[in-house]
Structure formats: C-alpha cells, structure tokens
N, CA, C and O atoms as CSV, one atom per row, in Angstrom:
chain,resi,resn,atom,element,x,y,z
A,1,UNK,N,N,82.701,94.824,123.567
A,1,UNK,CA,C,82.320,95.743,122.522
A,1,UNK,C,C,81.934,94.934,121.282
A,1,UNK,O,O,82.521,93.914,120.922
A,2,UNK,N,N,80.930,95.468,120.693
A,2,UNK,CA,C,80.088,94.654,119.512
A,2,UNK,C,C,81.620,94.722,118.440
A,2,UNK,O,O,82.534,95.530,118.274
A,3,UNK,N,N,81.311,93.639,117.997
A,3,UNK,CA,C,82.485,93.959,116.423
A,3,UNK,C,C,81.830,94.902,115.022
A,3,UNK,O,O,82.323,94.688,113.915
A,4,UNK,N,N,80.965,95.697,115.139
A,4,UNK,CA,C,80.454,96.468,114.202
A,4,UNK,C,C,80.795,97.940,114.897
A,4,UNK,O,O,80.676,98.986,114.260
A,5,UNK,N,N,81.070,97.909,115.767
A,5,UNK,CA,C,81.888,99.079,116.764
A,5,UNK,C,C,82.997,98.955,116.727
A,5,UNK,O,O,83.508,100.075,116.716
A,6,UNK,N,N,83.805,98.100,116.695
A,6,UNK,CA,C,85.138,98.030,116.594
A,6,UNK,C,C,85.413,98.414,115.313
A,6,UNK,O,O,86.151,99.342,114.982
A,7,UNK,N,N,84.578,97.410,114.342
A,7,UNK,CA,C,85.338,97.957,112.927
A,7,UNK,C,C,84.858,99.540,112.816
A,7,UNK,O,O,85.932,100.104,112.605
A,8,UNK,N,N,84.161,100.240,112.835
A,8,UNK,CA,C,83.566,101.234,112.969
A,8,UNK,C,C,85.001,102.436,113.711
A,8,UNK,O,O,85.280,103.552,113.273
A,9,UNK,N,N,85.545,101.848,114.680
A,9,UNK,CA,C,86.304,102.414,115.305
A,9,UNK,C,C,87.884,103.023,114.879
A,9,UNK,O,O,88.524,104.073,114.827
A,10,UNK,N,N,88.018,101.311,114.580
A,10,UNK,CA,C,89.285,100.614,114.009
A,10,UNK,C,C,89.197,101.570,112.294
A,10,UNK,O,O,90.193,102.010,111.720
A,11,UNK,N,N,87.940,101.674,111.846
A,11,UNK,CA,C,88.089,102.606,110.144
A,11,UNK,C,C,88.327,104.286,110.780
A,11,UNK,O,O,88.994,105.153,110.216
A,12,UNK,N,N,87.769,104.400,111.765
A,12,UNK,CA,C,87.478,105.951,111.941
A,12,UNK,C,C,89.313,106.111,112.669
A,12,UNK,O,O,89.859,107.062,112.111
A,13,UNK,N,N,90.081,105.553,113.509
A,13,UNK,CA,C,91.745,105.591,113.807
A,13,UNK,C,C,92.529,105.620,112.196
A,13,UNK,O,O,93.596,106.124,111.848
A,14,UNK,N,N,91.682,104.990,111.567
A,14,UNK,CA,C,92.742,104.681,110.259
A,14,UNK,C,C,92.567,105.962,109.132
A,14,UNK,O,O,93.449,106.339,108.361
A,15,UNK,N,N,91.490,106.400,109.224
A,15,UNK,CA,C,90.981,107.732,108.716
A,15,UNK,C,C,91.922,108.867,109.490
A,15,UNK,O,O,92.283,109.844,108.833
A,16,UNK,N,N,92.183,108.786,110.402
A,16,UNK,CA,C,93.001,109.947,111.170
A,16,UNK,C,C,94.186,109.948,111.128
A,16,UNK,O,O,94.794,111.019,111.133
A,17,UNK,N,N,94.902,108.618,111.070
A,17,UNK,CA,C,96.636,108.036,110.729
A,17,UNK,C,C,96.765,108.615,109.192
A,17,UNK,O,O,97.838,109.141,108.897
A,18,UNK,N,N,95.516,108.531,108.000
A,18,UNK,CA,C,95.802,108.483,106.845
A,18,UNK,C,C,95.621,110.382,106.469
A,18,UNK,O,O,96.297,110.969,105.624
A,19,UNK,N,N,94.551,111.026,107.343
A,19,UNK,CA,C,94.076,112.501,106.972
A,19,UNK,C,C,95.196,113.178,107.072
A,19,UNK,O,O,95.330,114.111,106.280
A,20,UNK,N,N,96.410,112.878,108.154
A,20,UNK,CA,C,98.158,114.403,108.258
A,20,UNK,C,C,97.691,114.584,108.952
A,20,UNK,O,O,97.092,115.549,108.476
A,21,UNK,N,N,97.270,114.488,110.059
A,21,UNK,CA,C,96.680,115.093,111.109
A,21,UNK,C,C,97.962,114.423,112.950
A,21,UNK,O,O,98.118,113.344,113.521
A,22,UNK,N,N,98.230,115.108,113.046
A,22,UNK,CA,C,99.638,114.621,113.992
A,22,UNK,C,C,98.502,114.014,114.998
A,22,UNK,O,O,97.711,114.663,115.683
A,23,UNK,N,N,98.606,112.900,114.922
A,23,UNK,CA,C,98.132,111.539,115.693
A,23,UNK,C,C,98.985,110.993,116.239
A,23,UNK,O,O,100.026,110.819,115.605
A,24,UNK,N,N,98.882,110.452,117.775
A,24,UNK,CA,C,99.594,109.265,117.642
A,24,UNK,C,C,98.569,108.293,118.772
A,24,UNK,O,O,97.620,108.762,119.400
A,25,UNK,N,N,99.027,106.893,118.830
A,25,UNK,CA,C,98.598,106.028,119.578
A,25,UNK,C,C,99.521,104.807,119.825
A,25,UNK,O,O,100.361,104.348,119.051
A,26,UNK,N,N,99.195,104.390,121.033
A,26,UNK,CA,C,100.634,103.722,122.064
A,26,UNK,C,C,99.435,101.641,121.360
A,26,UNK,O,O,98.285,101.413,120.982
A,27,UNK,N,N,100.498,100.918,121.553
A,27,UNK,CA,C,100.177,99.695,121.470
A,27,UNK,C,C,99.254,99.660,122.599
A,27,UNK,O,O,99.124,98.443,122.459
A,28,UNK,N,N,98.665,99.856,123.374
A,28,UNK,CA,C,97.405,99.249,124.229
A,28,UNK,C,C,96.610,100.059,123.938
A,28,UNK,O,O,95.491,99.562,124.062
A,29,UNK,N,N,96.542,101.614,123.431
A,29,UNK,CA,C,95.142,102.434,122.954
A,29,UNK,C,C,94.842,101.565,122.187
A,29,UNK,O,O,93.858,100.931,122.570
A,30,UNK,N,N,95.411,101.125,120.910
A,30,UNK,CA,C,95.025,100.431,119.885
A,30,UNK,C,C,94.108,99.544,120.209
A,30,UNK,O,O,92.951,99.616,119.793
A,31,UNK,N,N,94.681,98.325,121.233
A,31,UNK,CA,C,94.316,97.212,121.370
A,31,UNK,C,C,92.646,97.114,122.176
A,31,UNK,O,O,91.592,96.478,122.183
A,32,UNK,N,N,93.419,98.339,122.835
A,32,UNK,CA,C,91.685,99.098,123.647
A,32,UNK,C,C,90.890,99.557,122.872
A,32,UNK,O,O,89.711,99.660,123.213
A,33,UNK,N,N,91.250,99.891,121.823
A,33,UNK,CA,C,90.023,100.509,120.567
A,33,UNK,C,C,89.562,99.304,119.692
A,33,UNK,O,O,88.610,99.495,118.935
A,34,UNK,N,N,90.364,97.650,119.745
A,34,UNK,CA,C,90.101,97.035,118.718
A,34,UNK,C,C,90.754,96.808,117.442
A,34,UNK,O,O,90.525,96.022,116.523
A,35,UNK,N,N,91.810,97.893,117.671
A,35,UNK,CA,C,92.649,98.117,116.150
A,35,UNK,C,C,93.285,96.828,116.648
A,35,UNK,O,O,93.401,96.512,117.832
A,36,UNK,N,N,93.751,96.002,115.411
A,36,UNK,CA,C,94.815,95.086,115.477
A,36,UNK,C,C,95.998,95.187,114.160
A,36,UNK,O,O,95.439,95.432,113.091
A,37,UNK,N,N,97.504,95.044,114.055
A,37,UNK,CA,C,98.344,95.223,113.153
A,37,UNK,C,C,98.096,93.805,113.376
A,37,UNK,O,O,98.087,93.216,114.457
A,38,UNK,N,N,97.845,93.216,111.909
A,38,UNK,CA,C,97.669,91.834,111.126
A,38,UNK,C,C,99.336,91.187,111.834
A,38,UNK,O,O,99.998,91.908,112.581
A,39,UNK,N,N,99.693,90.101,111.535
A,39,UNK,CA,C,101.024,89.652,111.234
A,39,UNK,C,C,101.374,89.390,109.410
A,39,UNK,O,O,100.459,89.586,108.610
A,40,UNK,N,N,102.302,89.091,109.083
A,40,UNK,CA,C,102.816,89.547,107.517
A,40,UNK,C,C,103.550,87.844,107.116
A,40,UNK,O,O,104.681,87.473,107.429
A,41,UNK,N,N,102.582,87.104,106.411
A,41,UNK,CA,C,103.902,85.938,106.527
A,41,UNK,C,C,103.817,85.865,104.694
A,41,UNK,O,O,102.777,85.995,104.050
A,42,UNK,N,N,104.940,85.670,104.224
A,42,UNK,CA,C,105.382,85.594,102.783
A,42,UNK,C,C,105.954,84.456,102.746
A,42,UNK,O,O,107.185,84.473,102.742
A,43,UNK,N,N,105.039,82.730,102.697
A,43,UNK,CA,C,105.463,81.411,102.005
A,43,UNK,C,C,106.647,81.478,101.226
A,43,UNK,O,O,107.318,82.457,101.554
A,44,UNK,N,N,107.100,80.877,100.416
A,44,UNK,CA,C,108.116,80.761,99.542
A,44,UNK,C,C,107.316,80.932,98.209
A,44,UNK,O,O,107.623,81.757,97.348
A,45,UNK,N,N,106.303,80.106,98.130
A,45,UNK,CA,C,105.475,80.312,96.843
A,45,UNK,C,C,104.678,81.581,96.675
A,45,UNK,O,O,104.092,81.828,95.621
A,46,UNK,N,N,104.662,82.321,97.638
A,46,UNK,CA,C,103.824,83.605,97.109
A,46,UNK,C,C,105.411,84.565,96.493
A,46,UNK,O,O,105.596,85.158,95.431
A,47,UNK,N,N,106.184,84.394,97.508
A,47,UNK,CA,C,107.251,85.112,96.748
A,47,UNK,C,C,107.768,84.986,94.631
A,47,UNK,O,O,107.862,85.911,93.824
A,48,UNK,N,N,107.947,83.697,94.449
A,48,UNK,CA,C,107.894,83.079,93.439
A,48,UNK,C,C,107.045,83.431,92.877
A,48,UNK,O,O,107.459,83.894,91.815
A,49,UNK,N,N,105.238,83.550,93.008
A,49,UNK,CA,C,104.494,83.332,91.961
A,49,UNK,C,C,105.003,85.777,91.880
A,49,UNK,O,O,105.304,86.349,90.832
A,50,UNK,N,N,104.913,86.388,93.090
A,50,UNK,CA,C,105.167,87.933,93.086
A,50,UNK,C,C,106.164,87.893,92.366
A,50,UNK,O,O,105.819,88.515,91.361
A,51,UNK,N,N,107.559,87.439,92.183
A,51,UNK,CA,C,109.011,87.579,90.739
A,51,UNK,C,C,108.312,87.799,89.953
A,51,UNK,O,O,108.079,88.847,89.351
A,52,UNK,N,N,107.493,85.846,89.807
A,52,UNK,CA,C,107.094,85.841,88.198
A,52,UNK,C,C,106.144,87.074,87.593
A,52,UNK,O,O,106.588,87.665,86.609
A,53,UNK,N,N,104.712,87.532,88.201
A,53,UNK,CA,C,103.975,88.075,87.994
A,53,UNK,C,C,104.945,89.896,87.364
A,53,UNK,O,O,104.745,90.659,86.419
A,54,UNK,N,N,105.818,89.876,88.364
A,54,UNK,CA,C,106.396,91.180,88.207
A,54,UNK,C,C,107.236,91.028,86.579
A,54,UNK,O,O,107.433,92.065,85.945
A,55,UNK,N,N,107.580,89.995,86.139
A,55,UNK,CA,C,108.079,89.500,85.525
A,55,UNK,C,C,110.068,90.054,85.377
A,55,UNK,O,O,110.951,90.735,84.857
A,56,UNK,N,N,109.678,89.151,86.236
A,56,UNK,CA,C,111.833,89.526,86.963
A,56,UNK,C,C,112.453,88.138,86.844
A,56,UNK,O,O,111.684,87.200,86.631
A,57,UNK,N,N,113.752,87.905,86.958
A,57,UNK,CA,C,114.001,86.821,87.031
A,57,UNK,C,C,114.803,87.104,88.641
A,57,UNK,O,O,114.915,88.251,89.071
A,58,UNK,N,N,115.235,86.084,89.294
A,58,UNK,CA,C,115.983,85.870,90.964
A,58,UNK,C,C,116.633,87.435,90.688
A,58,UNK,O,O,116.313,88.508,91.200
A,59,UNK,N,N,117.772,87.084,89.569
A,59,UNK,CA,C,118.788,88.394,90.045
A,59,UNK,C,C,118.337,90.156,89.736
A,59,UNK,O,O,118.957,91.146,90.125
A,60,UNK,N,N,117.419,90.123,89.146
A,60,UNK,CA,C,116.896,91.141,88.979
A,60,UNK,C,C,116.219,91.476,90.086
A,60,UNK,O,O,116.413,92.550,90.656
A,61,UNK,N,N,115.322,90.548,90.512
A,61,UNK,CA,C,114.208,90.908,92.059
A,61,UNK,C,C,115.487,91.015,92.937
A,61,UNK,O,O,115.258,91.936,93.721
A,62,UNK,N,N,116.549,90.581,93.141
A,62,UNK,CA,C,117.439,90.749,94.237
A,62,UNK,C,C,118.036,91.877,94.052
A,62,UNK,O,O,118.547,92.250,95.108
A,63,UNK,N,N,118.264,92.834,92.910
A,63,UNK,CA,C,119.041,94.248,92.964
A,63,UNK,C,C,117.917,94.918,93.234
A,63,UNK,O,O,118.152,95.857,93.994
A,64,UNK,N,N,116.282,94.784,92.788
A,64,UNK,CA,C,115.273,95.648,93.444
A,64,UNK,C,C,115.069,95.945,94.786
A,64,UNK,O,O,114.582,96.974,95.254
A,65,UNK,N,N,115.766,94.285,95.770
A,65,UNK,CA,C,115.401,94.738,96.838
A,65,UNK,C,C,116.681,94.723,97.579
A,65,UNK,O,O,116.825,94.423,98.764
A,66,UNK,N,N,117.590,95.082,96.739
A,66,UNK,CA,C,118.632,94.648,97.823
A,66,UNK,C,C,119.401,93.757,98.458
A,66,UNK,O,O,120.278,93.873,99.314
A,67,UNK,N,N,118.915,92.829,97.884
A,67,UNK,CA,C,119.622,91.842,98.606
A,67,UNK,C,C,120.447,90.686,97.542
A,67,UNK,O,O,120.169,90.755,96.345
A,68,UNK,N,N,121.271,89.827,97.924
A,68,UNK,CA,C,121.657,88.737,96.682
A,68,UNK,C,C,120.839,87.730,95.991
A,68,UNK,O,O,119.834,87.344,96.588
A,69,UNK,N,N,121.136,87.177,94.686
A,69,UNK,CA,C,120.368,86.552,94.163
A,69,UNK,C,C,120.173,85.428,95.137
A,69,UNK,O,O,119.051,84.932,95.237
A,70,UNK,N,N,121.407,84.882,96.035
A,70,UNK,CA,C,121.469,83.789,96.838
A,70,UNK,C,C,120.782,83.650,97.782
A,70,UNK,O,O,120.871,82.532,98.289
A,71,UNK,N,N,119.784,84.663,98.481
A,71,UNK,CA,C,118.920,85.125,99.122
A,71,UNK,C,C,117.842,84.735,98.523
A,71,UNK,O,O,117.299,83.691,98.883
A,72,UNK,N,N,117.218,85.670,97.268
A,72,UNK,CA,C,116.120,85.107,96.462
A,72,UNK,C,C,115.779,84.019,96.547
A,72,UNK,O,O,114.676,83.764,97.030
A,73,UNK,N,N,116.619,83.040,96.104
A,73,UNK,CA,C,116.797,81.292,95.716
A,73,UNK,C,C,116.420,80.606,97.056
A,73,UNK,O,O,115.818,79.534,96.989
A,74,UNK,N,N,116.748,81.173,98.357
A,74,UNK,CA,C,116.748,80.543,99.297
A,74,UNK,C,C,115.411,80.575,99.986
A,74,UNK,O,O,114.989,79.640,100.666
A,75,UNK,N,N,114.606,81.984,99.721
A,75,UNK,CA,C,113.383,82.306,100.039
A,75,UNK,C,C,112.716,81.692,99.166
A,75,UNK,O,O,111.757,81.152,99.717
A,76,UNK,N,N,112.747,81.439,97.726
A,76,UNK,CA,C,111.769,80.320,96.940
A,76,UNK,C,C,112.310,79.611,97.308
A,76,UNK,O,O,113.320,79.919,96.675
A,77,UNK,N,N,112.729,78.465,98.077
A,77,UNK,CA,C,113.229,76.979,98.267
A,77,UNK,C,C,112.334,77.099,99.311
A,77,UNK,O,O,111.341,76.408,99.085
A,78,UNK,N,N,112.270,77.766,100.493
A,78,UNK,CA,C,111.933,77.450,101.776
A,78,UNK,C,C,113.450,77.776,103.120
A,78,UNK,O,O,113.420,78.189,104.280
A,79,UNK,N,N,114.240,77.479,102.496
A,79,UNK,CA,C,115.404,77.467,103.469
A,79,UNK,C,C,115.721,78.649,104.073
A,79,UNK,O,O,116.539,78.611,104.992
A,80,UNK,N,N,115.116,79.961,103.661
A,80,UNK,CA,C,115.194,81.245,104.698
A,80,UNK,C,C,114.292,81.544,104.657
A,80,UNK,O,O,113.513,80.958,103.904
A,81,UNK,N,N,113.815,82.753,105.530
A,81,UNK,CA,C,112.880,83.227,105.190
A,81,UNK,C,C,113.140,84.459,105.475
A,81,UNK,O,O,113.898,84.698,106.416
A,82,UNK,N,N,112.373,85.852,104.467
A,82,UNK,CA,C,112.609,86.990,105.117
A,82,UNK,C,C,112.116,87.799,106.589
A,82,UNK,O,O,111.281,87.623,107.476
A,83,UNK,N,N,113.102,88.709,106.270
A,83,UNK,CA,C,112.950,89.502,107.717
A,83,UNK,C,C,111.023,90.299,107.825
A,83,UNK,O,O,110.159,90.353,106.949
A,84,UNK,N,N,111.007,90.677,108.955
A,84,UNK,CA,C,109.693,90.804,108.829
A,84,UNK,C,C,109.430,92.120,108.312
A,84,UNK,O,O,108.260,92.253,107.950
A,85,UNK,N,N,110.383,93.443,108.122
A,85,UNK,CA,C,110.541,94.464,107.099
A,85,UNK,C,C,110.251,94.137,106.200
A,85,UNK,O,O,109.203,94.556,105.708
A,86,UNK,N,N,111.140,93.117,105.477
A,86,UNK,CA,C,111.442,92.754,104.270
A,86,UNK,C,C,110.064,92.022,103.581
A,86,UNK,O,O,109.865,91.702,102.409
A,87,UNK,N,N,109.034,91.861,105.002
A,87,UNK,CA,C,107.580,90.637,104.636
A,87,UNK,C,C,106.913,91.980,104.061
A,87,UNK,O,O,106.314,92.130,102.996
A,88,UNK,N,N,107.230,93.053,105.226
A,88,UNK,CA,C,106.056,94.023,104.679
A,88,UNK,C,C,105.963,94.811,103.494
A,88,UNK,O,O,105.036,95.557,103.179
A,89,UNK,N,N,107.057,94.564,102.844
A,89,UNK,CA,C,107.534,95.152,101.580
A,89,UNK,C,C,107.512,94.109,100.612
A,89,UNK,O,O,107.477,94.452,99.431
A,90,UNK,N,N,107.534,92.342,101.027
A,90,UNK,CA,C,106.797,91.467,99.574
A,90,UNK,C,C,105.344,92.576,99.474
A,90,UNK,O,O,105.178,93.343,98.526
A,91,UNK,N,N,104.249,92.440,100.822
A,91,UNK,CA,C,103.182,92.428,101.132
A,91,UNK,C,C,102.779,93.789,100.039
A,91,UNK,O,O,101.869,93.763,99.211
A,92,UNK,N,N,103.702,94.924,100.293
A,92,UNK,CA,C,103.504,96.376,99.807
A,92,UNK,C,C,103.350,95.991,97.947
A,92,UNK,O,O,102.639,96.501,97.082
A,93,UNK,N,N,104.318,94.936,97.897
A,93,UNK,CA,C,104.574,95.012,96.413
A,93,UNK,C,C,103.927,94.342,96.058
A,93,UNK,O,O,103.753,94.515,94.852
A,94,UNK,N,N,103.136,93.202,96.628
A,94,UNK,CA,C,102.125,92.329,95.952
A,94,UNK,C,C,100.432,93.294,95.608
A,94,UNK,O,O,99.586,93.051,94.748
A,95,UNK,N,N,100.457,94.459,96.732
A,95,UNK,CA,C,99.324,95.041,96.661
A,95,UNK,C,C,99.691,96.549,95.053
A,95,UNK,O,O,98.894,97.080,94.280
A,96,UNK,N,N,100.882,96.677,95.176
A,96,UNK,CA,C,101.241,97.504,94.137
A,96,UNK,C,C,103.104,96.836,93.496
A,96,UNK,O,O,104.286,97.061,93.758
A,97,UNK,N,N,102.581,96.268,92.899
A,97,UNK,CA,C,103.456,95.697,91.558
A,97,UNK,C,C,104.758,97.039,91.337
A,97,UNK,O,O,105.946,97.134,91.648
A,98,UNK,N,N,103.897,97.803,90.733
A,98,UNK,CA,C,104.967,98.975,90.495
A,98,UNK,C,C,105.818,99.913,91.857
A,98,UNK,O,O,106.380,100.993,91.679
A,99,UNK,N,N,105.743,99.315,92.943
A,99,UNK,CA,C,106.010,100.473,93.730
A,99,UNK,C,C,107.127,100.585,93.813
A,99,UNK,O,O,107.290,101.665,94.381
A,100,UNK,N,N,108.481,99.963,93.518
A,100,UNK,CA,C,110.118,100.341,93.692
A,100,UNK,C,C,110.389,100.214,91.770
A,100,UNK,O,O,111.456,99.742,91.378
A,101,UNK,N,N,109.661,100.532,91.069
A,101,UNK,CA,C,109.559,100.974,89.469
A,101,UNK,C,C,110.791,102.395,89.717
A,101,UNK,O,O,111.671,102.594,88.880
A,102,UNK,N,N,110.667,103.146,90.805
A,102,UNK,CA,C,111.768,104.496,90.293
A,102,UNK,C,C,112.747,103.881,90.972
A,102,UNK,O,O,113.162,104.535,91.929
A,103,UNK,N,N,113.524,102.276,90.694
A,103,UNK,CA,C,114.377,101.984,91.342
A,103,UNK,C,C,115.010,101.533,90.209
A,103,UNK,O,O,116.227,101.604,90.375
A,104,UNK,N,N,114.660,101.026,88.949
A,104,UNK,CA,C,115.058,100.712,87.690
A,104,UNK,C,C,115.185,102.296,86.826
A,104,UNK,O,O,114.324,103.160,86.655
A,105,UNK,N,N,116.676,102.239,86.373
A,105,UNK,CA,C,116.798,103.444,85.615
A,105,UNK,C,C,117.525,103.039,84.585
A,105,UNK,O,O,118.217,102.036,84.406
A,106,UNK,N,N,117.239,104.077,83.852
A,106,UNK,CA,C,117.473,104.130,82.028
A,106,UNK,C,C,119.454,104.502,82.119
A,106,UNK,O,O,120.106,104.630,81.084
C-alpha cells in the first residue's frame, strides 16, 4: 500500500477514535490499516529542560506527578528511568505545559 494511503487512512481511524463515535480496533486491524502507536522515550535531559520550562523545581514536579523528589533526581541523572505511563504523561505535558494545572490548589 502506497504511504499517501496509509497516511490518508491512518488520519481518517484517528478522525473516528477522536469524533465519540463507539469504535474500536484490535492491534493487527491497526497494523493492517498502517496505523502505528509511536514508542514514547523521555532522555533525562528532556525531562530537566520540561521542570525547568514548567518552571518547578525536583520537589514540586514530584508532588505534580506523584512520585518522590528522589525519583525526579534519578530520572535527571540517568539512573532510572520512567515507567512507560509515566513517558506518556512527560510526552502529554511537554505537548501541553498546563495539563495537571487543576492539580495545584489555592
């Protein structure tokens, strides 16, 4: 299949997941249509430069997401890395900055 059909395909599945329309599709329709789910990898330095930009310091980004500051520290070093949930939610927050904003309260 041409790749101007696939993407063609792959936009018109994503139009139907996004319209409410009770869809579903099994991991090989997909793969048979061309759709592919990316993989999610979050370096240590994209995490770091996403804190700074958000402008948080370790222990603050660690009560946003849950987890300990000792965690944070370890994902900017290199020495852990997060879970792959946890990638898709740097990923969510790098594309929207504000999105766990109703998680900080007055």
């Amino acid at each position: 299949m041409r790749d101007s059909i696939k993407k063609s395909i792959g936009s018109t599945v994503q139009d139907l997941l996004n319209s409410g329309l009770e869809v579903s599709f099994t991991k090989k329709e997909l793969k048979d249509l061309g759709v592919k789910i990316p993989d999610v990898e979050f370096p240590p330095e994209k995490i770091t430069k996403l804190r700074k930009q958000m402008n948080l310091s370790q222990a603050v980004f660690a009560d946003l997401l849950n987890v300990s500051p000792s965690t944070i520290r370890q994902w900017e070093q290199g020495k852990r890395t997060p879970s792959g949930s946890t990638q898709v939610l740097l990923e969510l927050l790098e594309k929207s900055p504000h999105l766990l904003d109703y998680r900080l309260t007055a």
